[in-house]
N, C-alpha and C positions, 0 to 999 in steps of 0.2 A: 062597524066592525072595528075591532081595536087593533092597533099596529103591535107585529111580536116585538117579540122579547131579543134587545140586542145579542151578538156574539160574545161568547167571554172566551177568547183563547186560555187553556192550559199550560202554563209554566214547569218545566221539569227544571225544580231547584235542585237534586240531586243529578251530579252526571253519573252518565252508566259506567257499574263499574270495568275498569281496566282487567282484561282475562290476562291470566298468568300466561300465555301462550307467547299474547303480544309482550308482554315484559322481560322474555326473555330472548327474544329476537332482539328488540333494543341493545341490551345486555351485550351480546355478540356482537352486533353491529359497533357498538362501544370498541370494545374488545380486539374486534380486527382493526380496526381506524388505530386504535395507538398499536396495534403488531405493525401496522405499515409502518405508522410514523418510527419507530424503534429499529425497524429493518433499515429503515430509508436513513435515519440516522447515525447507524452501524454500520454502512454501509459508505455511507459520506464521509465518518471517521478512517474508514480504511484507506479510503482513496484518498483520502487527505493524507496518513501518515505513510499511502505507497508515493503519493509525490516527494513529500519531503525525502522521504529513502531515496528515491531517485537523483533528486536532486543535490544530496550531498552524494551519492555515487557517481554524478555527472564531476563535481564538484574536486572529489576524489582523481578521477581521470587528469580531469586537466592540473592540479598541483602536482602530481606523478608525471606529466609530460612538462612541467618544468625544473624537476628535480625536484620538488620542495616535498621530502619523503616523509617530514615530519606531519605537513598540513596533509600531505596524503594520505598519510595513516591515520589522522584523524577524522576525516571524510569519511573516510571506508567503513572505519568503528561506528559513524554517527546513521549509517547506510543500514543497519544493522543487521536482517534477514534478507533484505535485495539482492536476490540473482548471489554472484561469489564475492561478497564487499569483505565478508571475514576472512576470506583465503587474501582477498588482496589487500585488507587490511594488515594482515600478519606480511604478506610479501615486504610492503614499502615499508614495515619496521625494518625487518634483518633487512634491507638494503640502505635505511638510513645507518645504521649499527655499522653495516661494511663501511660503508663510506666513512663514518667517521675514525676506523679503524685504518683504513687506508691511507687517510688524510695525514692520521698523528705518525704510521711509520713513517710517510714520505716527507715528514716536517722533519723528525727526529734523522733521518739519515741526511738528509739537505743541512741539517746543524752540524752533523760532524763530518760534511763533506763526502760521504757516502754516493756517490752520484749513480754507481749503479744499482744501488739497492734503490733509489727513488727512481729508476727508469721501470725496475720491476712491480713500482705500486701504481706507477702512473696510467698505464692502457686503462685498468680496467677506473681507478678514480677517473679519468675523464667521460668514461663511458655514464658513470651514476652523477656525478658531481662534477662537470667541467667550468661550473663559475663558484664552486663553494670556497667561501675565504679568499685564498690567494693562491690554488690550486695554476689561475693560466700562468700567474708568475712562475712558481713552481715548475710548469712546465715550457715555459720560455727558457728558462737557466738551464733544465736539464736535457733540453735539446739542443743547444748550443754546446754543452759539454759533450752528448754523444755524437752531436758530428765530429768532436776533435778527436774524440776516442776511436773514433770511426777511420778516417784517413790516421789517426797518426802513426808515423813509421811507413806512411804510401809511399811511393813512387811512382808517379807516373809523366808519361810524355804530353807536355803541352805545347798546343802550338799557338795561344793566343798572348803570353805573355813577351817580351822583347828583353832581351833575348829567346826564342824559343829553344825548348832542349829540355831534359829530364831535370823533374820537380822532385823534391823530398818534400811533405810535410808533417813539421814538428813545430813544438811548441806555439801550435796556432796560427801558423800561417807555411808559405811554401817556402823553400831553400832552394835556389839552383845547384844544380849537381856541377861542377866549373868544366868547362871544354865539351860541355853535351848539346847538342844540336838538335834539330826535326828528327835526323837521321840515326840519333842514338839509340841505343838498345842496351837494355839492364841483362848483363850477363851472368852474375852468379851473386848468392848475398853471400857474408861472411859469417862464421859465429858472432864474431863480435858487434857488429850491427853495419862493417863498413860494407860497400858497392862497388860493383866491378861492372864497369860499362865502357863502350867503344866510344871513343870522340873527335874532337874537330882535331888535324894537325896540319900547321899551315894554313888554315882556314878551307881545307881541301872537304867534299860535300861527295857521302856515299856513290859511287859510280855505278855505273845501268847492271842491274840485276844483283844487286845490293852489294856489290863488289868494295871492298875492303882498303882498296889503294888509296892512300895518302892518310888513312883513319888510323888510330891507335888505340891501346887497350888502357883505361885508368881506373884508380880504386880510391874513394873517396868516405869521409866519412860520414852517416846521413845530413847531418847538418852543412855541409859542403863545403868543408872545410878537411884540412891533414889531404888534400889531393896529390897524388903520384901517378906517375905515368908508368907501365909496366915495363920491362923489356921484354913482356911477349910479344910476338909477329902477329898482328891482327890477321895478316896474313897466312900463315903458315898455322892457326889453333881457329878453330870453331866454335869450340866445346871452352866452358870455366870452370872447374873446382875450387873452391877459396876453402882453406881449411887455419888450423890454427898454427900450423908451419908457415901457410904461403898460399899460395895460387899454382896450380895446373892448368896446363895448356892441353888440351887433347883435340887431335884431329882424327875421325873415324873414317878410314878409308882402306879398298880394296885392293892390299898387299898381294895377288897374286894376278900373275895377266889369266887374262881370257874373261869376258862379258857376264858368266854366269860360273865363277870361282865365289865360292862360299868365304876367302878370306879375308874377311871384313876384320880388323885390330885398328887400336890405338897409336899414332904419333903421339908423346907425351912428352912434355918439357915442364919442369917445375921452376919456379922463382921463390924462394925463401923470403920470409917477411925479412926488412932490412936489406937483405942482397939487392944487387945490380944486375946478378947474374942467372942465364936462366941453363939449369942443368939437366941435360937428357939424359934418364935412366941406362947406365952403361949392361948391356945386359951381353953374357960374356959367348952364349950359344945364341947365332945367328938366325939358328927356326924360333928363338921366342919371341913373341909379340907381347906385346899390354894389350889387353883386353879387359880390362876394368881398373878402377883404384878405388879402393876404401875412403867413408867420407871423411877421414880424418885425416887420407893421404898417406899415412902411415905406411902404408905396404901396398903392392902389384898385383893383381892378376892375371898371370903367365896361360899362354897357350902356347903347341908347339906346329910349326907346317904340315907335321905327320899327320894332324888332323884332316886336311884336303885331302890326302891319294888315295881317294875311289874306295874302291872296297877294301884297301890295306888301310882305312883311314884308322887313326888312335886316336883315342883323347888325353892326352898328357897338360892336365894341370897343374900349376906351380904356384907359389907366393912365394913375394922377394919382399926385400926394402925397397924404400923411395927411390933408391939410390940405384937399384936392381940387383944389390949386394945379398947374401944369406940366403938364394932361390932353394926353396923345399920342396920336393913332390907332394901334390895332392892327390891325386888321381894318375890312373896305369888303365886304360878298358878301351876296348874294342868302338866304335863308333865316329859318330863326330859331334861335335857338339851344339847344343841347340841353343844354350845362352846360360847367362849367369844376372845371379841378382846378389848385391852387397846388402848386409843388415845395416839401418842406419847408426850403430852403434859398431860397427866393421867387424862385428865377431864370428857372423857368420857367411856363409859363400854359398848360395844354393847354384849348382848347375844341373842343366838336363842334357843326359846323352843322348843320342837316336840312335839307333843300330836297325840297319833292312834286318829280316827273319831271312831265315838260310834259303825259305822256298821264293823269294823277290816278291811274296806279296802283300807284306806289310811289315811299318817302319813300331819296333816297338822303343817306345820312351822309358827312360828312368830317369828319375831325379833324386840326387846325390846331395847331400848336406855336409859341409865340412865346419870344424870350430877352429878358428886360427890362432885362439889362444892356448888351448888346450892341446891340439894338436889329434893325431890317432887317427884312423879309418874312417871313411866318409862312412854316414850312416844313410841305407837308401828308404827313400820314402813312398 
């Protein structure tokens, strides 16, 4: 028997072909793979260019919390759609703009000496720009100038200096007032710029309840010099007026007996600038009192006793001279009087009268205006 016939395997030299089904699956799968990679790249782009925004936004902040409004604005600009980089980019421009406007006023006023025009630039330049250029200079000088601007023309009581006693400061430093002590007290200023204050005589020191004995009255001028002693009685006036005649003494006290007399007026004694002498208003009817003086001294404020008595009381006002010469009527009315006020230009006199109503149950007021230059009927108000 004969041996078969070997195997011959079959070779498929053609591959089967590829269905369009599968080829377009590929295609797709293609297709999303670069949409990922595109997404995923687009997306790294953005994150990339939100860090950098961020980062000059960060960048932004901290140039703006050191002033430097120039880098800050340009931080903010480089920030560009981040959160509010444009609103704060615009911000830290107009505040570098102020500032530099702030800067050149308070240069140009510090050049012409100007000192309080550069105190008006200064708050807010330190606020934006406290080390820009030479802005702390700037404001070393011009606070040293407004402390002097500040006290000059003070007066006040020190007790730590040696001698202690009332300070004037001028021209940059303090002036002793001469003969003022602990115990001194500034009693009246003058037009002119001089002080009228109590001081040492005899080296004699205020007594218990601030009593007046061995003290006298002087008028000096702020730099503490032209000092005079007055011949007013420290004693005998309480009260100062310095006007451009002289000085008034007034003492306010209760001209009529009895504990609860309403007649409260004026002692007055005048001393004439240059006089020695101090002269009491000669007033020729013995019910007038001073009850006020105009600030320029010029003229009196007359009241009459007939004001106290009870229900007969009047209000009879007057003005005189200094001197209690030339007394005019102002007022004739039923009442008593409730007080008076001088204008500080002494033209005008307001008083108020009270009158009880006929029935005792209530006090009605008027207030009455006089012109003491013009003269005529008080007009009521």
């Amino acid at each position: 028997m004969s041996d078969p016939a070997p195997f011959a395997p079959i070779d498929n030299l053609d591959a089967e072909p590829v269905r369009a089904g599968q080829r377009a699956r590929r295609g797709e799968a293609l297709l999303a793979a670069l949409l990922v990679l595109a997404v995923i790249g687009f997306a790294g782009g953005q994150w990339w260019e939100a860090q950098a925004q961020a980062g000059h936004y960060q960048a932004g902040r901290r140039a703006a919390a050191t002033f430097d409004w120039a880098g800050a604005a340009a931080e903010y600009a480089a920030a560009g759609t981040y959160r509010d980089a444009a609103q704060q980019a615009a911000r830290a421009q107009a505040t570098r703009d102020e500032r530099d406007r702030l800067y050149a006023q308070a240069q140009a006023a510090a050049d012409r000496a100007d000192w309080a025009a550069v105190l008006d630039a200064l708050p807010r330049l330190r606020e934006i720009g406290p080390d820009y250029r030479d802005t702390p200079h700037l404001a070393a000088v011009a606070g040293a100038v407004a402390l002097g601007m500040a006290l000059s023309g003070t007066v006040a009581l020190r007790a730590g200096p040696d001698p202690p006693g009332l300070y004037s400061y001028l021209g940059g430093g303090w002036r002793r007032l001469p003969g003022s002590d602990i115990h001194s007290r500034v009693r009246a200023l003058c037009p002119g710029g001089d002080i009228i204050y109590d001081g040492l005589l005899d080296g004699a020191a205020r007594g218990a309840n601030g009593s007046m004995i061995g003290r006298h009255i002087l008028r000096a001028a702020r730099d503490g010099t032209a000092a005079v002693t007055l011949a007013l009685n420290a004693l005998r006036f309480d009260r100062y007026e310095c006007t451009h005649a002289g000085v008034w003494g007034l003492r306010y006290e209760n001209t009529l007996p009895g504990p609860d007399s309403a007649g409260w007026t004026y002692q007055a004694g005048f001393q004439a600038t240059g006089s020695s002498q101090v002269q009491v208003p000669a007033l020729l009817d013995p019910t007038l009192a001073v009850i006020d003086v105009t600030p320029g001294g010029e003229a009196l404020v007359l009241n009459t006793a007939l004001d106290f008595a009870g229900e007969a009381s009047q209000v009879q006002l007057f003005v005189a001279a200094a001197d209690g010469s030339r007394v005019r009527l102002l007022a004739l009315r039923p009442g008593q009087l409730g007080g008076t006020v001088v204008s500080p230009d002494g033209r005008y006199v307001l008083a108020t009268v009270n009158r009880v109503s006929d029935d005792g149950q209530a006090v009605m007021q008027t207030a009455l205006l006089f012109d003491l230059r013009r003269g005529g009927p008080a007009q009521p108000l």
